[in-house]
C-alpha positions in Angstrom: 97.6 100.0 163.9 99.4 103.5 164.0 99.3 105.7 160.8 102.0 107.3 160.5 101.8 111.2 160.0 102.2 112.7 156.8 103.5 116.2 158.0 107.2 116.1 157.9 109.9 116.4 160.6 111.5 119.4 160.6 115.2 118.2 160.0 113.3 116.6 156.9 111.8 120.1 155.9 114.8 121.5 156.7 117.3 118.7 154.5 114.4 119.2 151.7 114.7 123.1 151.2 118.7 122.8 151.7 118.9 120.4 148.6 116.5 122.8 146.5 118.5 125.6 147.3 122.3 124.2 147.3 121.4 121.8 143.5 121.4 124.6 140.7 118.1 124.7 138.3 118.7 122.5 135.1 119.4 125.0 132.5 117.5 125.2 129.4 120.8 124.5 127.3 122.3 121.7 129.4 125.3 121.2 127.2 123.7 117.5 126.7 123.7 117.0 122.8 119.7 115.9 122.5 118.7 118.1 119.6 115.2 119.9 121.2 117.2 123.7 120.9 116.7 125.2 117.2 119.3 127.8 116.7 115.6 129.9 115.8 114.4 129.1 118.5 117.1 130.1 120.4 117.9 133.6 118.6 114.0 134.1 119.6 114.5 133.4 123.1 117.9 136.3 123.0 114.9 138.6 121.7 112.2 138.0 123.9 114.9 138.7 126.8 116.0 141.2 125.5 112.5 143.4 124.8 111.8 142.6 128.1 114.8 143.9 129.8 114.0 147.5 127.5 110.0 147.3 128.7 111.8 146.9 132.4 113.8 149.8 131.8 111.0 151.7 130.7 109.0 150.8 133.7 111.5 151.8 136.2 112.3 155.0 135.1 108.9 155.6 135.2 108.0 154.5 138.4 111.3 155.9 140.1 109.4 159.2 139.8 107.6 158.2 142.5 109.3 155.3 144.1 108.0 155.2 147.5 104.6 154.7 145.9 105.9 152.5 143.5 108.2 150.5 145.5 107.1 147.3 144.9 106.8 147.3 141.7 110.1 148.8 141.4 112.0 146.3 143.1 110.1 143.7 140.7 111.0 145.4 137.6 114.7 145.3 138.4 114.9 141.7 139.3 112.8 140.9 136.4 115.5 142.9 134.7 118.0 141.1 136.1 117.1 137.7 135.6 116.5 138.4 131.6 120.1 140.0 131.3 121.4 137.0 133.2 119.6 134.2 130.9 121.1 136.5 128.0 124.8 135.6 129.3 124.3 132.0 130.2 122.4 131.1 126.8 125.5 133.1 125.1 127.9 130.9 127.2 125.5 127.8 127.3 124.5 127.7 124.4 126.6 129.2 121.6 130.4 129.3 123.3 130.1 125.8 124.2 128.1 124.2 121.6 127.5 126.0 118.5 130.4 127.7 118.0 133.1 125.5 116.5 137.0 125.7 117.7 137.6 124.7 114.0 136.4 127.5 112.5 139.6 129.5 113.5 141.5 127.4 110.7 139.1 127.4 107.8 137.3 131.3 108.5 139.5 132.2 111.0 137.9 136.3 110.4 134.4 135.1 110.6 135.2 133.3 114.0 136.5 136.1 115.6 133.9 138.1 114.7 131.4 135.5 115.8 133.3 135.7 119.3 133.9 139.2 119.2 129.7 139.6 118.9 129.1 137.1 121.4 131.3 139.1 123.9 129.6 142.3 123.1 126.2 140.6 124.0 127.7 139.0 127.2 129.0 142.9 127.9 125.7 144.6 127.2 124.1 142.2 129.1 125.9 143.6 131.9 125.3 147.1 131.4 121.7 146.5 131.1 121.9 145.0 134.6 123.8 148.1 135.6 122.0 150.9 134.3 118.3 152.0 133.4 119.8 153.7 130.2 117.3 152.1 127.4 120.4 152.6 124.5 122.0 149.7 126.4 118.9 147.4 125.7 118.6 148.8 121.9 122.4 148.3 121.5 121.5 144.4 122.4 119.0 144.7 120.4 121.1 145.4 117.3 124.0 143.2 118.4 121.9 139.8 119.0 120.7 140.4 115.1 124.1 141.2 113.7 125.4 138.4 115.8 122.2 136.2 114.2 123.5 137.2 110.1 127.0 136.6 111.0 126.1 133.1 112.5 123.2 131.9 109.9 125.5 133.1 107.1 128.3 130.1 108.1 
């Protein structure tokens, strides 16, 4: 009897790492209706983002004075920053555009829904320019949009 081997082909290595990398990650607000996201858990997670993106700022000015020692850690830093500016946008989009915020509202509070859209955009736009720059006022603008954004949307 011949055991078969349990290394993998390549064309299966190969079909296994093209599938990982062409299916996008599940999301953590999947726009399926089950209940598990808290709005304060939610308005925690914008936080935690968004300290990090200001440490992350903090770090790479720091070690930019010496970046070809530092190089490594540099790079890091920015993606790091990156990837906590991006999950600010998609869990503003994810989360709150698509499920939280309610079309309806324009009739009945018509000014408190615009401003709730008008804060959301800010975040998505500050998001952006945290991605862009190293400037920490960006991050402490976030930072004071997410909790006006938070009173304007607990106080419905």
């Amino acid at each position: 009897m011949k055991l078969k081997s349990i290394i993998p082909s390549p064309l299966t290595f190969v079909a296994a790492l093209t599938f990982s990398v062409l299916i996008p990650n599940a999301q953590a607000h999947c726009e399926v209706p089950c209940g598990i996201y808290s709005d304060e858990t939610v308005f925690t997670d914008l936080n935690t983002h968004q300290a990090t993106i200001e440490k992350a700022m903090v770090q790479i000015n720091e070690l930019s004075k010496n970046p070809s020692k530092n190089g490594n850690q540099l790079t890091r830093w920015i993606n790091n920053k990156e990837i906590h500016a991006t999950k600010i946008q998609e869990i503003v989009a994810q989360y709150f555009l698509t499920q939280r915020i309610k079309t309806d509202e324009a009739n009945t509070n018509k000014e408190a829904y615009i401003l709730k859209l008008t804060q959301l955009h800010q975040i998505t736009v500050l998001a952006m320019k945290c991605k862009q720059t190293t400037d920490p006022l960006n991050a402490q603008e976030l930072h004071k949009v997410i909790n006006a954004f938070k009173s304007s949307y607990t106080n419905k």
